[in-house]
C-alpha positions as CSV (number, residue, x, y, z in Angstrom):
1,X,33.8,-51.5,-16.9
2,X,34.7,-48.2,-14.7
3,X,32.4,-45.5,-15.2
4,X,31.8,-42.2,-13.1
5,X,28.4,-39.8,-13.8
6,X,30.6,-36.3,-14.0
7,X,30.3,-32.7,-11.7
8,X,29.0,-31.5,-15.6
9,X,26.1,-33.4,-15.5
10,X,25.1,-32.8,-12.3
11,X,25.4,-29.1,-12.5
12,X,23.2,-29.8,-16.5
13,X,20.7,-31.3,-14.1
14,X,20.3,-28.4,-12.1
15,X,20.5,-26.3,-15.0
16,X,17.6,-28.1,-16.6
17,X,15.8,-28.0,-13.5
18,X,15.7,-24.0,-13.4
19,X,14.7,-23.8,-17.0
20,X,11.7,-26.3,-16.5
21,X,10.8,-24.2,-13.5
22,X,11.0,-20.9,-15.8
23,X,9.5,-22.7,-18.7
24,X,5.5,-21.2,-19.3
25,X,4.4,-24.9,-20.0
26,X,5.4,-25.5,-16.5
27,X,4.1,-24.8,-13.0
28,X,5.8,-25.6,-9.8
29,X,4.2,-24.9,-6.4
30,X,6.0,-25.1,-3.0
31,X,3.4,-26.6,-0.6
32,X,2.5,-27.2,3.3
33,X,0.6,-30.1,4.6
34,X,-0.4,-32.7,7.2
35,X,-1.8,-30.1,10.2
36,X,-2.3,-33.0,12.6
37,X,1.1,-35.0,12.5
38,X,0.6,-35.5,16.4
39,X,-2.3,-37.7,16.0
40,X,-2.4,-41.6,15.0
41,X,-3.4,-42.1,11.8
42,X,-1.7,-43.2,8.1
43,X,1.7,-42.8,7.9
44,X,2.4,-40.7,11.6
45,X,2.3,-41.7,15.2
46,X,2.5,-39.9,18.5
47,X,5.7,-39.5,18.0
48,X,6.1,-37.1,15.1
49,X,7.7,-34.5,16.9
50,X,10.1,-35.8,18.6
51,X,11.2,-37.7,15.8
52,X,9.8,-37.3,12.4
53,X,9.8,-40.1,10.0
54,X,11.9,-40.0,7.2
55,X,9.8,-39.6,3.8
56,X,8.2,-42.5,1.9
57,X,8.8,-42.6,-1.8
58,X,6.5,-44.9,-3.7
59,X,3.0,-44.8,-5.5
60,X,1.1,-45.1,-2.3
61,X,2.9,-42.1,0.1
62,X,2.9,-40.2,-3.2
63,X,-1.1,-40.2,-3.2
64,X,-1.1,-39.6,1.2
65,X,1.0,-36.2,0.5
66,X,-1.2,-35.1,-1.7
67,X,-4.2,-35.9,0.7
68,X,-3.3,-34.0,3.2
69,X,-1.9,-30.8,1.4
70,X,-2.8,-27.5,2.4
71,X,-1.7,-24.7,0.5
72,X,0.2,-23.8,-2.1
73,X,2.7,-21.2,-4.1
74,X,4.2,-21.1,-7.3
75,X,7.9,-21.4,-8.0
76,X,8.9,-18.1,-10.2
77,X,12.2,-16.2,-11.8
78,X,12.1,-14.6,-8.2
79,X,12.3,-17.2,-5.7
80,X,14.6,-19.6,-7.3
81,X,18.1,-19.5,-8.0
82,X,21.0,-22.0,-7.9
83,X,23.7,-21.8,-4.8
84,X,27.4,-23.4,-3.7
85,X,28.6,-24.0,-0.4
86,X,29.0,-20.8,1.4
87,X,33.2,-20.0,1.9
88,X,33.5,-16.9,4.1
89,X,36.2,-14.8,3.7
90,X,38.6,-15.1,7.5
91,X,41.7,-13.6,7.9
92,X,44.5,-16.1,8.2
93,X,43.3,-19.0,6.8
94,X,44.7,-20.7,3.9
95,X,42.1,-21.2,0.6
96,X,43.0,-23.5,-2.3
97,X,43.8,-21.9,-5.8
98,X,41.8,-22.5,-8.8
99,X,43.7,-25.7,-10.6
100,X,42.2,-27.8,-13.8
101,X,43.9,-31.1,-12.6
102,X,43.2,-32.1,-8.9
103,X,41.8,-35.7,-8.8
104,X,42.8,-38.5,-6.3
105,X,46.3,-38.4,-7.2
106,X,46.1,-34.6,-6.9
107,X,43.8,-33.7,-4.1
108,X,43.6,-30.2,-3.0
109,X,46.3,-29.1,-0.4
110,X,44.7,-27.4,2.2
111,X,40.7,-28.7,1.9
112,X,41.9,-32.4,1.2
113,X,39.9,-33.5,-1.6
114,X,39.8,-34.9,-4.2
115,X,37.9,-32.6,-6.6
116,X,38.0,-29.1,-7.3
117,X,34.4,-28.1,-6.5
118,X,34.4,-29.5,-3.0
119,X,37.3,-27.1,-2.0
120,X,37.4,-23.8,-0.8
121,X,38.9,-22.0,-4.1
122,X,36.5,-19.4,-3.4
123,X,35.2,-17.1,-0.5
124,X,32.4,-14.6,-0.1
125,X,33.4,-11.2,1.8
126,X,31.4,-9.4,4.4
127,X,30.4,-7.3,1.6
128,X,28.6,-10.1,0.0
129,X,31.2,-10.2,-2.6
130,X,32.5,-13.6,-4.4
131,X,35.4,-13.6,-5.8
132,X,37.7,-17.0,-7.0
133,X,41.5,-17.5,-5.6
134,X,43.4,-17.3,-8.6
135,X,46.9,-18.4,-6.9
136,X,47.2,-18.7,-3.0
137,X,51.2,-18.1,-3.6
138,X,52.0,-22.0,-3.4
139,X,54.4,-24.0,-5.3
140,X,55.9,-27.5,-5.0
141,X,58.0,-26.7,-2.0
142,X,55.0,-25.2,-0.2
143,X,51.6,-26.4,-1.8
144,X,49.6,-24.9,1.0
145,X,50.0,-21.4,-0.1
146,X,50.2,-19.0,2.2
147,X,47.7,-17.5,4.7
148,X,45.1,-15.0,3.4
149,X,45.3,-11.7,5.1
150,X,43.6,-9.2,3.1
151,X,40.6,-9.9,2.2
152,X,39.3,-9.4,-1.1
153,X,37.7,-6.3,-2.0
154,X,38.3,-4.8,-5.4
155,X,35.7,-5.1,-8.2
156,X,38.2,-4.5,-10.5
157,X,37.1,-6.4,-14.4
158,X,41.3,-8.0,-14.4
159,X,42.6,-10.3,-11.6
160,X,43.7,-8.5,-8.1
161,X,47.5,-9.9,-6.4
162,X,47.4,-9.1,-2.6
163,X,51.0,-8.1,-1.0
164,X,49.9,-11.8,0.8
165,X,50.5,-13.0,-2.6
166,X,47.3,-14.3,-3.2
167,X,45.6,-13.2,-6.2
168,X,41.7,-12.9,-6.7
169,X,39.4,-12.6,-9.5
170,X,36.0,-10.7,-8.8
171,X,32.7,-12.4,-9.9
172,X,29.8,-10.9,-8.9
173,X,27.9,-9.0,-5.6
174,X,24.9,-10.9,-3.9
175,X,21.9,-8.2,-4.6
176,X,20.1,-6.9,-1.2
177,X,17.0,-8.9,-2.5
178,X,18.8,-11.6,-3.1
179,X,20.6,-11.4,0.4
180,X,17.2,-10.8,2.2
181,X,15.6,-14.3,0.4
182,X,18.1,-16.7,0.0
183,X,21.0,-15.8,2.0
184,X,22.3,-18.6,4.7
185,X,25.0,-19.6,6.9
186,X,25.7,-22.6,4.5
187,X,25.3,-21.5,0.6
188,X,25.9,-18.9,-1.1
189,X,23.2,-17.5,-3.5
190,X,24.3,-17.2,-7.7
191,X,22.4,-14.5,-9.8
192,X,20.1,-15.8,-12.5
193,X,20.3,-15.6,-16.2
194,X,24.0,-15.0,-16.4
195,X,24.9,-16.3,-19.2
196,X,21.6,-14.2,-21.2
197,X,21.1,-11.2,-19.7
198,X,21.5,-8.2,-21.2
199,X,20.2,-5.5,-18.8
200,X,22.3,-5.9,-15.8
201,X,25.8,-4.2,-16.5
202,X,27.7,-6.0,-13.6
203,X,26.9,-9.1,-14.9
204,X,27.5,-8.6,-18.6
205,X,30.7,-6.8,-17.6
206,X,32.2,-9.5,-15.8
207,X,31.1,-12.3,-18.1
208,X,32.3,-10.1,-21.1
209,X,35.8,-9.9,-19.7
210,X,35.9,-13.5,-18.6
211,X,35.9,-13.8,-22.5
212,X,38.8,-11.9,-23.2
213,X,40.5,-14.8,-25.2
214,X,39.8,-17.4,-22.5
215,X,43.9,-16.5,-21.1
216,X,45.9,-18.1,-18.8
217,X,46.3,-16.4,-15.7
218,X,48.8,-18.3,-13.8
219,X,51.9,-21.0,-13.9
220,X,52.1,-22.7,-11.3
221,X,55.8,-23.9,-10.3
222,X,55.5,-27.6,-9.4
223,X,59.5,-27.6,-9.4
224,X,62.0,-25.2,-9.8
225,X,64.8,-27.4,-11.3
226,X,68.3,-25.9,-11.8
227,X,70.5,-24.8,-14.4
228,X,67.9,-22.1,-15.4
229,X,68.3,-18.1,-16.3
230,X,66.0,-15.7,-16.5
231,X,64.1,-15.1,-19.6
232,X,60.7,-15.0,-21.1
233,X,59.7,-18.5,-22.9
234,X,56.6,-19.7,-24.8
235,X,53.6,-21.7,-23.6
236,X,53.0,-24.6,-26.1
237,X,50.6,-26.9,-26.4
238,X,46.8,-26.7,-28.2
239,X,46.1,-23.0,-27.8
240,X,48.7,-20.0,-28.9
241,X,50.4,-16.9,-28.0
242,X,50.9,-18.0,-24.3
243,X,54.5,-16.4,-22.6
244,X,55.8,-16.7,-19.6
245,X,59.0,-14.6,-17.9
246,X,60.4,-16.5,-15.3
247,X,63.0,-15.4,-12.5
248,X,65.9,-17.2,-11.4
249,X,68.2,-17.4,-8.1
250,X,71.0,-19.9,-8.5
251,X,69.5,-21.5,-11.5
252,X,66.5,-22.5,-9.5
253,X,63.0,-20.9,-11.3
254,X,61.0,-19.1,-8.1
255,X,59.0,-16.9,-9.9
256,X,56.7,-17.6,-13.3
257,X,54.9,-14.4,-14.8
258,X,52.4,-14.7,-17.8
259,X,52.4,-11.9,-19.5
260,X,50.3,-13.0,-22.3
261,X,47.7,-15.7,-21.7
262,X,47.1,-16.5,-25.3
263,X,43.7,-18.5,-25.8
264,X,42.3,-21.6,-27.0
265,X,44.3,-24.2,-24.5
266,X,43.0,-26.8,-22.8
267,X,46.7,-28.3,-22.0
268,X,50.1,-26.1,-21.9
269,X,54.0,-26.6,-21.3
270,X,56.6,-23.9,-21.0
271,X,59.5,-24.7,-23.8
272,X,62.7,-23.5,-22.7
273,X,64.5,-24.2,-25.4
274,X,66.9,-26.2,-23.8
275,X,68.1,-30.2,-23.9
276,X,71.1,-29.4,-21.8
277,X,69.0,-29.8,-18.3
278,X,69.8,-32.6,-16.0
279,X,67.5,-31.5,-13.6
280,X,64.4,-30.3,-15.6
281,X,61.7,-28.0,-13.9
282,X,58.0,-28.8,-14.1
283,X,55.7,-25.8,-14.5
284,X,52.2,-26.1,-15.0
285,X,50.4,-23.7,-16.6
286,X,46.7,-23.5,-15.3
287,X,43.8,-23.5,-17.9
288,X,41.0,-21.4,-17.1
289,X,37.1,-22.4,-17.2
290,X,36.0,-22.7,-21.3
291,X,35.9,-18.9,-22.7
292,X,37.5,-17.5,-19.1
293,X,37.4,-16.6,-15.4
294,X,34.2,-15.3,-14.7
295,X,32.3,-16.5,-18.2
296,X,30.0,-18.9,-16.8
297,X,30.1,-19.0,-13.0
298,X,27.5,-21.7,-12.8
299,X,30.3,-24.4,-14.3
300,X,33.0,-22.4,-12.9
301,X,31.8,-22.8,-9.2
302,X,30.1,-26.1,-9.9
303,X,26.7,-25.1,-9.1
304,X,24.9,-28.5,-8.8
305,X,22.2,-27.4,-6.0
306,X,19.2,-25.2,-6.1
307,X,18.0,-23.4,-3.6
308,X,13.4,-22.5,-3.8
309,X,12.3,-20.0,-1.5
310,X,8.5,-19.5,-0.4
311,X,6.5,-17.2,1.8
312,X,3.7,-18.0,3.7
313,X,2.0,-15.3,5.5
314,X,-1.3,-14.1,6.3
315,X,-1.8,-12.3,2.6
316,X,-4.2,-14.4,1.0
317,X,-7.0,-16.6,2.3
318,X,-5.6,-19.6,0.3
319,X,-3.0,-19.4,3.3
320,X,-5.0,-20.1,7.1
321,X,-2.9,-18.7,9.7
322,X,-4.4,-20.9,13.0
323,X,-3.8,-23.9,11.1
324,X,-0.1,-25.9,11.4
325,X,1.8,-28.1,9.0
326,X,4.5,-30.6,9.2
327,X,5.4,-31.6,5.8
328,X,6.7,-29.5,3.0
329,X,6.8,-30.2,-0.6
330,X,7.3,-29.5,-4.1
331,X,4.7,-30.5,-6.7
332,X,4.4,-29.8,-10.6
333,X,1.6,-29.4,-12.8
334,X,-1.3,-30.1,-10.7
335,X,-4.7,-29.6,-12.5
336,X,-7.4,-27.3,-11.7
337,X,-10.1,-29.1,-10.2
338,X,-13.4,-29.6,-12.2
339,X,-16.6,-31.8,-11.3
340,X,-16.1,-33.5,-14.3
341,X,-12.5,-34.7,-13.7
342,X,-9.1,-33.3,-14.8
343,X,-8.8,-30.1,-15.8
344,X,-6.0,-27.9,-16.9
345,X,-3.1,-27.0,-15.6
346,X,-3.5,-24.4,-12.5
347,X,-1.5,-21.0,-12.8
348,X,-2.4,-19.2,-10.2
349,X,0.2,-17.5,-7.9
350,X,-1.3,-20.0,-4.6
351,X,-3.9,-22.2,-4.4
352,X,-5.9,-23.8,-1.7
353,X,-6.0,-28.0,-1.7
354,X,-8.5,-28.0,1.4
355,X,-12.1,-28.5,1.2
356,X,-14.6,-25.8,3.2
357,X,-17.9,-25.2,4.7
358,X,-19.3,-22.0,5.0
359,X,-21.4,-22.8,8.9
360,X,-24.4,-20.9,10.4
361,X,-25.6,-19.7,13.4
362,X,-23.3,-19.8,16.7
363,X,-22.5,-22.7,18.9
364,X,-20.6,-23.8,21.4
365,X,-17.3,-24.5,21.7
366,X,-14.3,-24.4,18.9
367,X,-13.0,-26.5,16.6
368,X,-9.6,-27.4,16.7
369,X,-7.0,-28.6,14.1
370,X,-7.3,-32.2,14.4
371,X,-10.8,-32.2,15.4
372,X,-13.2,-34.5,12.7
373,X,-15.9,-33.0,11.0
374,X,-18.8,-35.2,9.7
375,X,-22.0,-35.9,8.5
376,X,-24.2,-39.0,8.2
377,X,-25.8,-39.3,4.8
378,X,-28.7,-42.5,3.9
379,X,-27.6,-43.7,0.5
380,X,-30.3,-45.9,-1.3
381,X,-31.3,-47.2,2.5
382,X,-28.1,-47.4,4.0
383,X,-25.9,-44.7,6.3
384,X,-22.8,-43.5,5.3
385,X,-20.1,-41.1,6.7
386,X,-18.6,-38.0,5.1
387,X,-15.7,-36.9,7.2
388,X,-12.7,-34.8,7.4
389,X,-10.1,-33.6,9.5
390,X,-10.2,-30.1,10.4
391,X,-7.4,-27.6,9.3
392,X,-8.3,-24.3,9.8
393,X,-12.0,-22.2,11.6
394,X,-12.3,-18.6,10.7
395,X,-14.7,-17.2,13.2
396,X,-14.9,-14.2,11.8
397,X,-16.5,-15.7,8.2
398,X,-17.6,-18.9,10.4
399,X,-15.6,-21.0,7.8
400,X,-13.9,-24.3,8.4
401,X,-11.5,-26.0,6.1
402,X,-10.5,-30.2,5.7
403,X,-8.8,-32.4,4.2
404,X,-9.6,-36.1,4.5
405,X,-7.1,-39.2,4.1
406,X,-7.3,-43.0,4.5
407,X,-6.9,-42.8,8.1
408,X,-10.8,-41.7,8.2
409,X,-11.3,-44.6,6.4
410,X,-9.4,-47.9,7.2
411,X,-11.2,-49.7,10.3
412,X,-8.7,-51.7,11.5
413,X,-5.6,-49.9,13.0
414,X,-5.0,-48.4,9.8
415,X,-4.7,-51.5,7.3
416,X,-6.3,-52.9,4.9
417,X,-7.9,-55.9,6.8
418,X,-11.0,-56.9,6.3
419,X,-13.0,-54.8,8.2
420,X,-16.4,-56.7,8.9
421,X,-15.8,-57.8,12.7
422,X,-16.0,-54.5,13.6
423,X,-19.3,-52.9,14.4
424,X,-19.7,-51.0,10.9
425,X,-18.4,-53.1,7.9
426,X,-16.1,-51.4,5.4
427,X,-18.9,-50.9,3.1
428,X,-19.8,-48.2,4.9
429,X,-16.6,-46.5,5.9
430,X,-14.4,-47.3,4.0
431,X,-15.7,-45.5,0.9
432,X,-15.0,-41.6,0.5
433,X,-18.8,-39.7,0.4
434,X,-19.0,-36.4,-0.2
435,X,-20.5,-33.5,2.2
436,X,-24.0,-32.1,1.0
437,X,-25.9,-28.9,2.5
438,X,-29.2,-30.0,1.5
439,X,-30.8,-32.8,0.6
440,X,-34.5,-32.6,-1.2
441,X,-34.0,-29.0,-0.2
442,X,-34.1,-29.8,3.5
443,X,-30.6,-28.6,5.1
444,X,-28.1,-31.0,6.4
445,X,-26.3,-30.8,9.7
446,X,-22.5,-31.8,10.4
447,X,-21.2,-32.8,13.6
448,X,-17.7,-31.5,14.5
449,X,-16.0,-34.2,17.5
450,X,-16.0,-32.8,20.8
451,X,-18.2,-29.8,19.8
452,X,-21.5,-31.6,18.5
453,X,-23.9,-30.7,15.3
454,X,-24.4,-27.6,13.8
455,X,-25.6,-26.8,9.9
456,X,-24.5,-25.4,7.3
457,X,-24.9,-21.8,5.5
458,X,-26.9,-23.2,2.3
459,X,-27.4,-20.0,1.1
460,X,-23.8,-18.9,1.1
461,X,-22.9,-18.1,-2.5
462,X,-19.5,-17.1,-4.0
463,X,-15.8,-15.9,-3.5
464,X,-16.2,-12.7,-1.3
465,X,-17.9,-12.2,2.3
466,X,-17.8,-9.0,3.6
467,X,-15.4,-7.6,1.1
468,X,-12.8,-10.4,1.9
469,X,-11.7,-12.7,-1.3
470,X,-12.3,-16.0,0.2
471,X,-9.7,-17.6,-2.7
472,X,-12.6,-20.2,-3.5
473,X,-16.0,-20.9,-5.2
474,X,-18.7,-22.1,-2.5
475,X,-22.2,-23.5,-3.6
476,X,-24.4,-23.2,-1.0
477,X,-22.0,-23.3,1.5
478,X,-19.5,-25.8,0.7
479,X,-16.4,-25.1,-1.8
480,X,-13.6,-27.9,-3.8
481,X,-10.1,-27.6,-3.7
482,X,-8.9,-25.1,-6.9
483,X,-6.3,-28.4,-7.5
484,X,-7.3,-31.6,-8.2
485,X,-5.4,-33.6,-5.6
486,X,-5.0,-36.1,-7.2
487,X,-2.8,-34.7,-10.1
488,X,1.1,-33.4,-9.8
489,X,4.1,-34.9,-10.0
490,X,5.5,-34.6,-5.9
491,X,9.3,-34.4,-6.6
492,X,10.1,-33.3,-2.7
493,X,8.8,-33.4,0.4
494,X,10.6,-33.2,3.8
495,X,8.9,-34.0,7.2
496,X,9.2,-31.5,9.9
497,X,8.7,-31.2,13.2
498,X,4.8,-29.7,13.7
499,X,5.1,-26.2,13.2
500,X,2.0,-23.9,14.3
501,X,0.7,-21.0,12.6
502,X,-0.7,-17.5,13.6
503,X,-0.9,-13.5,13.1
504,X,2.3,-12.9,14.0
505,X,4.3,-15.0,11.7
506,X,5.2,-15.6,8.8
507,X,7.1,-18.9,7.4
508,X,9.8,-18.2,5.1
509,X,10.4,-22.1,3.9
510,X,13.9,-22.5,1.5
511,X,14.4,-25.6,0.1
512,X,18.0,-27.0,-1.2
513,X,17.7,-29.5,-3.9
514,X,21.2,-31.0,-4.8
515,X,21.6,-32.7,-8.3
């Protein structure tokens, strides 16, 4: 049985997507991870670079993404919005109309396909205007059109003709923020809330008018037949008060004016009275979106993709700028983290998913990204290893933040074999242990590789040092995550070469997510 999943519901999916994303119950966060793609360990080799792999999706990659998260940023009303393919406005070229009816057996004359929303039927000007092509001056005997060569500029409420006989129908202006976030060379950015707001005139006026009786704008002349006069006929079919005057030059329709669109069709034919033709015409009248041009531009232009824009700088101390990332992600409804287990949902505007220590004292050398960071603890008789790899040192506030995966803990070239011909068994590296700063109230040292031990500040209390909001909670000296990492639903993530932070930067990430 044939079956086809529709350009509707694609373009419902990203609709739904944008209203779970604005829904209060809900929190997305754009995230950065994985600061030491360049080194061997779970799911990345040498190689990452030059090559990144292409993203796992199961249960067990899932988990590894959110392991070696960094930072995070919540999705809001102002850094989401949904986009089409970007069509610029060039003199001379020649743009497909607007028509109800192209399919396989109708593809689009001058893009060449076979649906309406993968053809350019609409440009963008250099004035960051959009505007649809209406009628490109084509007919039967030339269904290419004609070459645009003015380009659209009016912001006039009615449909524009050009003396190139195109005619264009404005739709809205790209706001300066909205050019400044999500402008590209490939998409062009839509407004949000169209169809419900009530505070921004442009928009309201141009959906308003798109509503004037849902008319017919155009009849297209498929053929011209003969035997025809001039005359103004009615537009039949499931709607009403349609007309159309057509022109005549030796019996042979050239020109079809509406000059009433009527409303309610969804299918039309010009009666002209007459059963005397041998050579019949075919004119086409072309129905406009549900409720009219300009209504609701998300269906109109076949907005299926959303495009989520983040900002990392160096603004909060949730966001380290010496460390680097190579993976960025979306996650939703992560949970704040508790010592007791799942908490609720986090809210915050960023968060932190790295653990820290709060170190005293100098010594020598730096840590690097990369570098391991552990600590050897005796557990009922026996040693054990708590370790991390480094993301971030602040030697100013003589912080260092980790984040730990199974790399740090599989013995054997980063399986799960049995690990008990090596020299330590798995039962004591394999299992995660937890960094303490004293122990029977006598302070415990860390060793950092490549640098050697040094301890840590157990009397280091709190969010601030020296004024500066540290964006977590340290106990004597050490501080959790604000998520739980182990909660969120990871519904992107997208490998990247290894990207490295600093002062003078800041990463403005955009995301496209097609439905």
């Amino acid at each position: 049985m044939a079956a086809v999943v529709t350009d509707q519901f694609r373009i419902l999916n990203a609709d739904n997507f944008i209203n779970s994303v604005l829904d209060d119950n809900n929190s997305y966060y754009v995230f950065l991870g994985l600061s030491n793609s360049s080194a061997t360990g779970f799911g990345r080799d040498s190689g990452w670079d030059e090559s990144p792999p292409a993203p796992t999706d199961n249960t067990q990659y899932l988990n590894h993404y959110r392991d070696t998260a960094l930072f995070g940023k919540r999705i809001t009303s102002e850094n989401i919005r949904r986009v089409v393919r970007k069509v610029q406005w060039t003199s001379d070229t020649n743009y497909d109309m607007y028509r109800h009816d192209y399919s396989a057996l109708n593809p689009t004359p001058n893009s060449g396909t076979t649906t309406l929303y993968n053809s350019d039927y609409y440009v963008i000007n250099k004035d960051f205007r959009v505007y649809i092509c209406l009628s490109n001056g084509s007919s039967g005997t030339k269904p290419e059109g004609n070459s645009s060569l003015y380009e659209p500029t009016s912001t006039d409420l009615q449909p524009v003709e050009y003396v190139d006989g195109y005619i264009w129908k404005y739709l809205f202006s790209i706001s300066p923020n909205d050019v400044i976030k999500f402008d590209s060379t490939e998409y062009i950015v839509l407004p949000n809330n169209w169809l419900t707001t009530t505070e921004d005139s442009q928009i309201v006026d141009v959906r308003e008018s798109g509503n004037d009786n849902d008319q017919i704008k155009v009849v297209y002349i498929e053929n011209g037949g003969s035997g025809y006069t001039n005359g103004t006929y009615d537009i039949l079919g499931d709607g009403s008060g349609g007309t159309v005057r057509i022109t005549t030059k030796g019996g042979i329709i050239t020109k079809a004016e509406v000059l009433t669109g009527g409303s309610g069709y969804t299918w039309g034919i010009v009666d002209f009275e007459r059963s005397d033709i041998s050579d019949p015409a075919t004119l086409i009248p072309i129905i406009p979106p549900s409720r009219g041009h300009g209504y609701d531009i998300y269906t109109e232009s076949g907005a299926d993709r959303v495009l989520v824009y983040a900002r990392f700088d160096d603004s909060t101390k949730d966001f380290p700028v010496d460390t680097k990332f190579s993976q960025v992600g979306i996650v939703k409804n992560v949970s704040q983290y508790t010592s007791s287990g799942i908490g609720n949902t986090f809210t915050g505007s960023s968060y932190s998913s790295l653990y820290s220590i709060k170190l005293s004292g100098d010594f020598a050398g730096t840590p690097s990204i990369g570098d391991v960071v552990s600590q050897v603890r005796t557990i009922d008789e026996t040693e054990y290893q708590a370790k991390g790899y480094v993301a971030s040192w602040d030697k100013d506030t003589k912080i260092l933040k980790y984040f730990r995966d199974r790399s740090l803990y599989f013995p054997n070239s980063l399986n799960q074999r049995d690990g008990t011909n090596v020299d330590v068994g798995i039962g004591t590296t394999s299992n995660v242990i937890e960094f303490v700063s004293e122990v029977d109230s006598v302070p415990q040292n860390i060793s950092i590789s490549g640098i050697g031990n040094t301890s840590i500040d157990s009397s280091f209390n709190g969010t601030t040092l020296n004024g500066v909001n540290l964006g977590v909670n340290f106990i004597k000296g050490l501080a959790t995550p604000e998520i739980n990492k182990k909660t969120g639903a990871i519904i992107y993530i997208d490998n990247r070469p290894e990207v490295e932070r600093n002062l003078r930067q800041k990463e403005d990430v955009k995301i496209i997510l097609e439905f």
